[in-house]
C-alpha positions in Angstrom: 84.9 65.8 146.1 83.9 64.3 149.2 87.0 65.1 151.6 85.1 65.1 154.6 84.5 61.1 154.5 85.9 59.2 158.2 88.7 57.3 157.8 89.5 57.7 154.0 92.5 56.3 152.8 95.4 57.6 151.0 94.7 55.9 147.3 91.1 57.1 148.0 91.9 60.6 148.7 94.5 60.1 146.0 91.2 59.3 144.0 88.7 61.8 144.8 91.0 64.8 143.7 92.1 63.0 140.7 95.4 62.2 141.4 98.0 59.7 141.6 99.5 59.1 145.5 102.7 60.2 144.4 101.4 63.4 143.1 99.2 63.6 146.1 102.3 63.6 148.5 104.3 65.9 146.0 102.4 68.4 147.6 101.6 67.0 151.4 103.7 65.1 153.5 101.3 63.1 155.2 97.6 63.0 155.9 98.3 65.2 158.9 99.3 67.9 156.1 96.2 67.5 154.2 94.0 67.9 157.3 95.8 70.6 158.3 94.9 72.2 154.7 91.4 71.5 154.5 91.2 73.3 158.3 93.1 76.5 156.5 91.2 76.7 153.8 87.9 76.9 156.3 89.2 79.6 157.4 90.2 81.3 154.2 86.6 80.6 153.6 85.3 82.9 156.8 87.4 85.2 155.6 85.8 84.9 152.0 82.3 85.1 153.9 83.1 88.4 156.4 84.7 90.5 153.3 81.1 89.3 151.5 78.8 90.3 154.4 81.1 93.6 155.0 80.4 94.4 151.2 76.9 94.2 151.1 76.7 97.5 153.0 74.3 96.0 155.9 74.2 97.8 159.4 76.1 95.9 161.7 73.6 93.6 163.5 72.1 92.4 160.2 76.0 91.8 158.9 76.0 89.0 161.7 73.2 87.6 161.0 74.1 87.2 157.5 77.5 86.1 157.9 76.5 83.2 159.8 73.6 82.2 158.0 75.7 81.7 155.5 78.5 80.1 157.2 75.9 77.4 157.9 74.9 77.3 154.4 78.7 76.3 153.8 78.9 74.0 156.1 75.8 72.3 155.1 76.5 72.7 151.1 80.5 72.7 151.0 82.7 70.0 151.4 85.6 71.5 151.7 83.7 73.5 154.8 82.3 70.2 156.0 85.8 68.4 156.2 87.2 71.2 158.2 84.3 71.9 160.5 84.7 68.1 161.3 88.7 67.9 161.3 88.3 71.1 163.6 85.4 69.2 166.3 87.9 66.2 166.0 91.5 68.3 167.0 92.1 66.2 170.0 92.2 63.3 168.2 94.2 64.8 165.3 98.2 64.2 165.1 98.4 67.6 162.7 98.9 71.1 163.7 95.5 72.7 163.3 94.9 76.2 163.2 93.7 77.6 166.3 89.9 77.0 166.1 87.2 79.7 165.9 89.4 82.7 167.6 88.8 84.6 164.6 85.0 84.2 164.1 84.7 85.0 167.6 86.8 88.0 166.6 84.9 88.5 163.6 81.4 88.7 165.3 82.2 91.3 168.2 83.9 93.8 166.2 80.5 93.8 164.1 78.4 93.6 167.6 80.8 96.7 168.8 79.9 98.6 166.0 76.2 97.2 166.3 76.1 98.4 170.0 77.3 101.7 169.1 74.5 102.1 166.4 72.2 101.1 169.1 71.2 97.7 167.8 72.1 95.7 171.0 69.9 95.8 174.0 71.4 97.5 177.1 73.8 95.3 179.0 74.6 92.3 175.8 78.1 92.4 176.1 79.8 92.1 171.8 82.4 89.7 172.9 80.4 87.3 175.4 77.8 88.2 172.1 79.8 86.9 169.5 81.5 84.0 172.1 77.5 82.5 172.3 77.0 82.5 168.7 79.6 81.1 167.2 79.2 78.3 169.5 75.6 78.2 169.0 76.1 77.9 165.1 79.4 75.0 165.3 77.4 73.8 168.4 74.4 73.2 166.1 76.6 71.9 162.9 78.0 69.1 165.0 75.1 67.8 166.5 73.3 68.2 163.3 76.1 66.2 162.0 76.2 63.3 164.8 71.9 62.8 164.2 71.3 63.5 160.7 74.8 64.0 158.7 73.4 68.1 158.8 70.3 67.3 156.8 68.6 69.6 159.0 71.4 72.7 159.8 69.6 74.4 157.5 66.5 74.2 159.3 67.9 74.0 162.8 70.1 76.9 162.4 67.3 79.1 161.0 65.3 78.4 164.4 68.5 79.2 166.6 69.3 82.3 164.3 65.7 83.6 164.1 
């Protein structure tokens, strides 16, 4: 399903999920509704991600790192990721009701860099919040322009240098 195409219309999204447009809008009420969706179920998707890194039993620090290299691997690889990371950089030009962007990764990170700092894994004076603040902006940062120059055929690659 490729939800994250510009400027799709409504038989077309109709379409791509296999459904009629009456079905479609049986269960949204307009195309602000979908958006909306595919933005919640981003973020149902970091949540997927964060209980996955938590589970692996990592220390703190390497947590981080593997929750966001794998949030760029969604983002590169999922579509349903790829549509909301680009409804999400395109809010102010969205009509729908988005959820409030990246609050929650940023949340995310520094409670692992506060646990990270207490295990000693930070260096004196990095800050978990300002921490977490720089990262998640360095990895949607590095989506979108990935996005704008090569439709993120290199976020793999760019996001391992950044990460690294």
């Amino acid at each position: 399903m490729q939800v994250d195409e510009p400027h799709r219309s409504d038989a077309g999204i109709a379409e791509q999920v296999g459904m009629t447009n009456g079905a479609l809008y049986f269960h949204f009420r307009d195309k602000e509704d979908i958006a909306a969706e595919v933005v919640r179920e981003l973020y149902d998707r970091w949540r997927e991600l964060a209980e996955e890194a938590h589970a692996a039993g990592l220390q703190p620090k390497e947590t981080v790192q593997a929750l966001l290299s794998e949030a760029a691997n969604n983002v590169f690889n999922n579509d349903v990721v790829k549509a909301g990371a680009r409804l999400q950089a395109k809010r102010s030009l969205a009509d729908a009701t988005l959820p409030e962007p990246y609050v929650e990764w940023i949340s995310t990170v520094s409670a692992l860099l506060t646990k990270a700092r207490s295990a000693g894994q930070l260096r004196e004076g990095v800050g978990p919040e300002a921490a977490a603040h720089a990262l998640v902006s360095a990895l949607f940062g590095t989506q979108h322009i990935c996005d704008v120059l090569n439709r993120r055929a290199d976020l793999p690659r760019r996001w391992a240098e950044v990460s690294d």
